[in-house]
C-alpha positions as CSV (number, residue, x, y, z in Angstrom):
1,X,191.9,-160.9,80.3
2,X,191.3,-164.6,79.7
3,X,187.8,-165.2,79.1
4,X,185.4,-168.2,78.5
5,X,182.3,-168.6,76.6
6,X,179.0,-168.9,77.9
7,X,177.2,-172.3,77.0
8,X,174.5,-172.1,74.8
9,X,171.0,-170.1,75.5
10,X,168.0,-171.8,75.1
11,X,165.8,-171.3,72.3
12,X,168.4,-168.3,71.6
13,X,168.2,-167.5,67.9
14,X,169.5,-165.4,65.9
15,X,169.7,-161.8,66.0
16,X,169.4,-159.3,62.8
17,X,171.6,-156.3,62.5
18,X,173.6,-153.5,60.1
19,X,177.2,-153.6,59.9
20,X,179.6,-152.2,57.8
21,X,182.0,-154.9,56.3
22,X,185.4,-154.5,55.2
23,X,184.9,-154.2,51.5
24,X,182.4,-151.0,52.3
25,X,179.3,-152.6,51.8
26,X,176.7,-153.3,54.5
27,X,175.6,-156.7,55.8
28,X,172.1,-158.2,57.9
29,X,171.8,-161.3,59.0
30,X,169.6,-162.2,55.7
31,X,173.1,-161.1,53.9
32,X,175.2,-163.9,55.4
33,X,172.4,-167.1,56.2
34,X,173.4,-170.0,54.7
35,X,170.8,-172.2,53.2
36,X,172.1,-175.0,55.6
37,X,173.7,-173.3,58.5
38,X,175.0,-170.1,59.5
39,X,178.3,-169.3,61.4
40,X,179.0,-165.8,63.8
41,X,182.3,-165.4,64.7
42,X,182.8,-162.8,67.2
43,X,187.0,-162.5,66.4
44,X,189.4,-159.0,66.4
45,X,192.9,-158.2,65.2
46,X,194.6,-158.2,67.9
47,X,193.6,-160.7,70.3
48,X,197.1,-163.5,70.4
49,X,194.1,-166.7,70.7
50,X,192.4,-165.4,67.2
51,X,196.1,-165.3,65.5
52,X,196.5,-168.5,66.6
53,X,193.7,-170.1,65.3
54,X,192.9,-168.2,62.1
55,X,194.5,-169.8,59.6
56,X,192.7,-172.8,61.2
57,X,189.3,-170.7,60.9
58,X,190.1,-169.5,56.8
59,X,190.0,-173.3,56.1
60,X,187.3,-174.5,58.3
61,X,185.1,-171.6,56.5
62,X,186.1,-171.7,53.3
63,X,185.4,-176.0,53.8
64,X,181.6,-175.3,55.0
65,X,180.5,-173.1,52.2
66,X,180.6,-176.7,50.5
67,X,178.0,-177.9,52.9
68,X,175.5,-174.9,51.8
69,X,176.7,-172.7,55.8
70,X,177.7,-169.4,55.4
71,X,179.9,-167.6,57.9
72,X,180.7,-163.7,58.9
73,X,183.1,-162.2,61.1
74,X,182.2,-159.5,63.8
75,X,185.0,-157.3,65.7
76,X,183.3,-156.0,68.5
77,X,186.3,-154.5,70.1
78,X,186.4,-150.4,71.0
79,X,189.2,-149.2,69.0
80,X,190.3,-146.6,71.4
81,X,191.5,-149.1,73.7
82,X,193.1,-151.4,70.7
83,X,194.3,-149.5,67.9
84,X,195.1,-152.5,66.1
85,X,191.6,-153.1,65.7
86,X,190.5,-150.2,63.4
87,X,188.2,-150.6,60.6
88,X,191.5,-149.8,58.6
89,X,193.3,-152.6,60.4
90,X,190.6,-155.1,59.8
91,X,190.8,-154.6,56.2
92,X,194.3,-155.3,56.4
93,X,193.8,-159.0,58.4
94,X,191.1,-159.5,56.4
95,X,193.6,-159.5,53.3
96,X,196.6,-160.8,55.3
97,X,194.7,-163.8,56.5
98,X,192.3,-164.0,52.8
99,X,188.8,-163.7,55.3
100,X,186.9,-164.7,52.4
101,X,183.7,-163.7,54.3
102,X,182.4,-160.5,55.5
103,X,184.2,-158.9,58.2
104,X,182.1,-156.7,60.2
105,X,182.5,-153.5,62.4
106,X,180.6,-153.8,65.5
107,X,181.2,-150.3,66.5
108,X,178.4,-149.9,68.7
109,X,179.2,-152.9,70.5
110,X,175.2,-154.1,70.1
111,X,175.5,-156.7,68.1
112,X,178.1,-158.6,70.7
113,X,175.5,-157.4,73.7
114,X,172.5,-159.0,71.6
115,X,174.3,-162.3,71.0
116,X,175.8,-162.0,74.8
117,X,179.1,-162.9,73.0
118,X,181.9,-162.1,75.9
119,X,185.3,-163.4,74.1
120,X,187.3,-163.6,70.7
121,X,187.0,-166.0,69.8
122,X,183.2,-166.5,70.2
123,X,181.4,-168.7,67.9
124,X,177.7,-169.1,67.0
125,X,176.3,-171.9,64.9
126,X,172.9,-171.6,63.8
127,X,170.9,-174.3,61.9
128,X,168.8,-172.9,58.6
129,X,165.8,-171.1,61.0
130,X,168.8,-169.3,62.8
131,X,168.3,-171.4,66.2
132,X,171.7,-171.6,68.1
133,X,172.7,-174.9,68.0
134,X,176.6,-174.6,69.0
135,X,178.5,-172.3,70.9
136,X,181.7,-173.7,71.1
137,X,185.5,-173.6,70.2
138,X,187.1,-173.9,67.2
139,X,189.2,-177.0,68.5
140,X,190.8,-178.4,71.5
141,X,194.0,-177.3,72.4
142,X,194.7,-180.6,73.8
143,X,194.0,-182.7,70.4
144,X,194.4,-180.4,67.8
145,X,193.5,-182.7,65.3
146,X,189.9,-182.6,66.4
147,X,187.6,-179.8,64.3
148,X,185.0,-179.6,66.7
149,X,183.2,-176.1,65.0
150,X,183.7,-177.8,61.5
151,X,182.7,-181.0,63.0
152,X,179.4,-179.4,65.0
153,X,178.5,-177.3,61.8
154,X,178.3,-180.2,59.7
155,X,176.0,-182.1,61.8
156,X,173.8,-179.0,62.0
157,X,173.7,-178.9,58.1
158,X,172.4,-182.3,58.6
159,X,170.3,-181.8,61.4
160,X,172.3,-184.4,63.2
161,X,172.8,-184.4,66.9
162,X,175.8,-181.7,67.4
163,X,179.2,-183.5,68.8
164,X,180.9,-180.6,70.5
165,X,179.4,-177.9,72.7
166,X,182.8,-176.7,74.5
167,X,183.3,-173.1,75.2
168,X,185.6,-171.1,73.9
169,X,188.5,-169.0,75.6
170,X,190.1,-165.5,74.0
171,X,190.9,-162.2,75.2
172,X,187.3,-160.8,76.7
173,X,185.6,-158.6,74.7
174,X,186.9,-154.5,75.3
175,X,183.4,-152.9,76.4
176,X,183.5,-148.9,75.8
């Protein structure tokens, strides 16, 4: 079901958590800040929105480690209902689509109820104390040529004012 992203909370920051990543190692939020910013994605396998903009994603990631912001990817999907988004499956699009970050299993579904994500893609952008600063989209799909989370990340690594706050829309969330 189409779904769109809730705008930023206020004075939302940042919360912790345990996951287990594709390469079989655990990750916090202290694993994955970024001395400048730090990125959530809330993404899945199988969702057609996050195909279409991964590739997008790889580069826009791999582009802000340069700016000192980290990133991490959370699947929060139940598995049951989308086979294609198994732990074994992620590891796969993790190496199909070279997800140079960690990609992390949200099994429990708490993490994407504590960050009130509802869509993949979600994304959070949090400055270097972890308050949200962008909830957004990765770009438009009218003017493709516009980066607005690269764009929006950079300014928070600057503590400029943020240019794009535009909600995303993906495939809601599959609760359990």
């Amino acid at each position: 079901m189409l779904t769109q992203s809730n705008q930023i909370e206020a004075n939302f920051i940042a919360q912790d958590f345990s996951l287990l990543g594709v390469d079989s190692n655990y990750y916090n939020l202290k694993n994955i800040t970024g001395k400048k910013g730090t990125l959530v994605c809330f993404i899945c396998n199988h969702c057609p929105f996050v195909k279409e903009i991964i590739s997008d994603l790889v580069r826009d990631i791999n582009e802000l480690k340069e700016y000192g912001i980290s990133s991490a990817a959370i699947m929060p999907n139940d598995v049951n209902v989308y086979k294609e988004d198994s732990f074994e499956n992620m590891i796969l699009f993790s190496q199909k689509y070279k997800l140079n970050i960690p990609y992390l299993y949200d099994e429990k579904q708490i993490v994407a109820k504590s960050y009130n994500a509802v869509c993949t893609p979600d994304f959070f952008g949090f400055d270097r104390n972890l308050n949200l600063k962008f909830r957004g989209r990765l770009k438009s799909s009218k003017n493709n040529n516009i980066r607005e989370l690269f764009s929006s990340m950079i300014a928070i690594s600057k503590n400029e004012d943020i240019p794009f706050n535009n909600p995303s829309i993906g495939c809601s969330i599959k609760w359990k």
